[in-house]
C-alpha positions in Angstrom: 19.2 32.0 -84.7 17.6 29.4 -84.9 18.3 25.4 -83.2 18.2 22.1 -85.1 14.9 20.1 -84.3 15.8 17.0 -82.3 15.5 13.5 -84.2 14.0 10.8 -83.2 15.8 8.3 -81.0 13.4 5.7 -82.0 15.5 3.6 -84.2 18.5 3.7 -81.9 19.6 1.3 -79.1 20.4 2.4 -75.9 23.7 0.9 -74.4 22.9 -1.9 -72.3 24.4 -3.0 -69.3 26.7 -5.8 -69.8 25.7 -9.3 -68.2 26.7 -10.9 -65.3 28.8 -14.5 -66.1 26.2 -16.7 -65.1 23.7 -14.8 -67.2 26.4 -14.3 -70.1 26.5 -18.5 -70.2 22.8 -18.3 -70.8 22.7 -15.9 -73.0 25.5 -17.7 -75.2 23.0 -21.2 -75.4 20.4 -18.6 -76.6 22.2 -17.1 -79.3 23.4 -20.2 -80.3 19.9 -21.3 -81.3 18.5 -23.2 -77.8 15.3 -21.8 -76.7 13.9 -20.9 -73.6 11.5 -23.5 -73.6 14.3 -26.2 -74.4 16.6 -24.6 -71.6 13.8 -25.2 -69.3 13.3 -28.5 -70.5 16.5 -29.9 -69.7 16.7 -27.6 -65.8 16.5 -31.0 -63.7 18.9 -31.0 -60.8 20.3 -34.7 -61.4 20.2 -34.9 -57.3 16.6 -33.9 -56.2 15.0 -34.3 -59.6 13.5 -30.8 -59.2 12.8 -29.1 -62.3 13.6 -24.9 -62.6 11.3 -23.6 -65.1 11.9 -21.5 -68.6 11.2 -18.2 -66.9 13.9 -18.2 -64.7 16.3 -18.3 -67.7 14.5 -15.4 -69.4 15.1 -13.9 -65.8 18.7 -14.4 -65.4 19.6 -12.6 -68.8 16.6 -10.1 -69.2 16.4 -8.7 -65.0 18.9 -11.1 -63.0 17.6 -11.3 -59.6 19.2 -9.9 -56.4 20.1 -13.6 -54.9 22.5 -16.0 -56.5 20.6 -19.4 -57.2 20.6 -22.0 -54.3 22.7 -25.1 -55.3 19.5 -27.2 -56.8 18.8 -24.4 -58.8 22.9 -24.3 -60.0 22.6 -28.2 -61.0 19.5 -27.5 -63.1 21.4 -24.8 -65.2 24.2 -27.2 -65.2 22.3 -29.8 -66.8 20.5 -27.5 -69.4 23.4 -26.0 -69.9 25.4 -28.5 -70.6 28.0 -27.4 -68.8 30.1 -28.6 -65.6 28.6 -27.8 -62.2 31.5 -26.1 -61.1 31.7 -23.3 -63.9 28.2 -22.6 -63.1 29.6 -22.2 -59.2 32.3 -19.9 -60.5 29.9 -17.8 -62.6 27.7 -17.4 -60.1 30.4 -16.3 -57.9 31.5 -14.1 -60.0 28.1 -12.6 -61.0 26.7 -11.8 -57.6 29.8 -12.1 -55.4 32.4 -10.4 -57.4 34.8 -13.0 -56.9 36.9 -14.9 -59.2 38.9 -17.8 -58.9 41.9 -18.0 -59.2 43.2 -21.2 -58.5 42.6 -24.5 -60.5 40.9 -26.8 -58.3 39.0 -29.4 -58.2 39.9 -30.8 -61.6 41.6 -34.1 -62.3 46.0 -34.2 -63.6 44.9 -34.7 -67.2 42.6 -31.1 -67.2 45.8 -29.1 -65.5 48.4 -30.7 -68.2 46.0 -29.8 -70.7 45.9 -26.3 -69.8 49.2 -26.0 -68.5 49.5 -27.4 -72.5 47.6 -24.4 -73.9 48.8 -21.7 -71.5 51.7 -22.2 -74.0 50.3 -21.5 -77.7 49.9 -18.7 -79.6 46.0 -17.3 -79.0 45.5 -18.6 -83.0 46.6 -22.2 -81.9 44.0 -22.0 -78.6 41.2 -20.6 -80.8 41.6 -23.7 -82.4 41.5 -26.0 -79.7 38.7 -24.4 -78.6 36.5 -24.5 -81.8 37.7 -28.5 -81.6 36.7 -28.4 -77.8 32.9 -26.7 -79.0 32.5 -28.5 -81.8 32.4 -32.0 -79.5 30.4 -30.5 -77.3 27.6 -29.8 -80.3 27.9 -33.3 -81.4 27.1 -34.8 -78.0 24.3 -32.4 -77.6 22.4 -33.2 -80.9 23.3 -37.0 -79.9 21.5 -36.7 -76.9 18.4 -35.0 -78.5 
């Protein structure tokens, strides 16, 4: 008797190890068409003025490193992200400390109506509001460029 040769694995894709938030967040503004270079152009913490540079982006989603970024380096991805400082807190947090939070601080009455306003639809109708959400977000982007 006789076994079946082996084939070749070549073609196939190992499973890959799910990303962390922070690098998740980076990964989304890559596959939604920003480069590295661009990401990299835009790292300026607003405070210091200190730039982070393209490679630590490729870092975070290709081999994260072992530390969580320092708070200049979280106000650069902030700012080429395009996203709030705090989320980019929270992801971190999440990605290297394991925690999560769970309370809604540090936002303003109108943001906690709004999602106190949400928590209430159907997940079609907060699909929606997100696409609306995104899709402002996009415009103000390519305004700025």
């Amino acid at each position: 008797m006789t076994a079946a040769a082996p084939t070749s694995d070549a073609g196939s894709t190992a499973p890959t190890t799910p990303l962390g938030a922070l690098s998740q967040l980076v990964q989304d503004a890559l596959d939604a068409g920003t480069s590295l270079r661009r990401l990299g152009e835009r790292a300026v913490d607003p405070e210091t003025g200190e730039p982070i540079s393209w490679q630590y982006f490729q870092k975070l989603v290709k081999n994260p490193p072992a530390s969580p970024p320092d708070p200049r380096q979280m106000r650069a991805l902030a700012a080429a992200l395009n996203k709030p400082y705090r989320r980019i807190q929270e992801a971190a947090a999440k990605q290297w400390l394991q925690f999560e939070a769970t309370e809604f601080a540090g936002y303003g009455e109108d943001v906690k109506l709004i999602v106190a306003h949400l928590a209430g639809k159907s997940p079609t109708d907060v699909r929606r509001w997100l696409r609306m959400i995104e899709a402002e977000e996009r415009a103000i982007r390519e305004l700025d460029e």
